[in-house]
C-alpha positions, 0 to 999 in steps of 0.5 A: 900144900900152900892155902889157896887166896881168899876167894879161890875154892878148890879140892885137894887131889893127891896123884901119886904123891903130886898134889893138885887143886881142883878149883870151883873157877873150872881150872887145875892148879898145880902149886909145886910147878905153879901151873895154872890149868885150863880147858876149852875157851872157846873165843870168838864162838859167838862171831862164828855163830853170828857169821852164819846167821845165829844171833848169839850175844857177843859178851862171852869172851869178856867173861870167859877172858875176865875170869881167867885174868882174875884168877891168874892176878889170884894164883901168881902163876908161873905160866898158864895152859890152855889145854886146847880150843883157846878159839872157837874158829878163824871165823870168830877171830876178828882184830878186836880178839886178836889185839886182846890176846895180843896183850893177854900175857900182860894183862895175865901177869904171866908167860901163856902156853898154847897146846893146839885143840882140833878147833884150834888147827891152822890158826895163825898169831903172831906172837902166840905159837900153839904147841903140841902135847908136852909133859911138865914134870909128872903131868902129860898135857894135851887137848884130847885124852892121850893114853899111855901107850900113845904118849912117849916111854918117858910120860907113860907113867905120869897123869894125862891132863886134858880137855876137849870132853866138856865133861858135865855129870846130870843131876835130877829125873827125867822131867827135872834135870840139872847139868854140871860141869866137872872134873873126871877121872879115867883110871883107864886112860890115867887121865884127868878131864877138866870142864871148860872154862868158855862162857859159851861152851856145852857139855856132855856126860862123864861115863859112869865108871869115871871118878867125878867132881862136879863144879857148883857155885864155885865149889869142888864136891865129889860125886858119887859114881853110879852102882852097876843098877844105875841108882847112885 
């Protein structure tokens, strides 16, 4: 495997002889296909929040749409994926967003695939069609986790990549508690959940039993699955 750009940190994580980078920018690098990886933007929330009234600031999808420049111009890839809820709600669509996704494969330097998230549904641009789950070599891509037997005969075999969960593993006690976002692991689904790459998304706790990586500081580090007792 190619070494990553400086300023770039990930993991290495073999599937089935297809290795992939887990990268401490919350996105999945795939250097064979040169496939660029992401989650969960979530643009516009901060505009569907301030239009019922919530005096939520408006410089998350600068960040959110910075970052994601910034690492593509890093990578050089082949296209990026948004796996889902590149947008928040129609509410927070407005023309400023919508000239700025308008130039974004420019701005990116590549082609940028689409795949339509629940809050992405009946969301209309032109030049910008979502599409819907797909596989790209042995990579089965959606928004929310497809099992096997709900994916095609050709894909069962392949690794789910999604989004959609916000995965986030909680470190700390009950009087002092941390949140990270991380990647996750589903044996059961054959699945592997990125976090979200939006400035202004949440999270919620991977379960238990699901292999784990937690963002930090712009690092990768695996983490420890809980014993049946619960004490890691």
């Amino acid at each position: 495997m190619s070494a990553l750009p400086p300023g770039i940190e990930g993991l290495r994580w073999d599937w089935q002889g297809h290795d992939l980078m887990l990268l401490g920018d919350r996105a999945l690098w795939d250097p064979a296909q040169r496939l660029l990886l992401v989650a969960d933007l979530h643009l516009g929330k901060a505009e569907t929040f301030q239009a019922h009234g919530i005096p939520l600031p408006s410089d998350g999808d600068r960040t959110t749409l910075n970052a994601l420049i910034a690492l593509s111009h890093a990578l050089q890839p082949s296209e990026l994926i948004v796996l889902g809820d590149l947008f928040h709600s129609r509410l927070g669509l407005t023309p400023e967003l919508r000239q700025t996704l308008a130039a974004l494969p420019e701005l990116l330097g590549c082609p940028l695939c689409w795949i339509e998230g629940n809050h992405d549904r009946r969301i209309h641009l032109e030049g910008l069609r979502s599409q819907p789950s797909h596989g790209r070599g042995p990579l089965w891509l959606s928004h929310e986790p497809q099992p096997p037997q709900q994916r095609p005969p050709q894909a069962a075999a392949g690794l789910g990549v999604c989004g959609h969960l916000h995965p986030v593993v909680r470190l700390g006690d009950r009087t002092d508690r941390l949140r990270l976002p991380c990647f996750a692991f589903a044996e059961e689904l054959a699945t592997l959940i990125l976090p979200s790459f939006g400035a202004l998304t949440g999270g919620h706790p991977a379960r238990d039993r699901w292999r784990t990586w937690v963002v930090a500081d712009g690092s990768v580090l695996p983490w420890r699955p809980r014993t049946p007792s619960g004490r890691r």
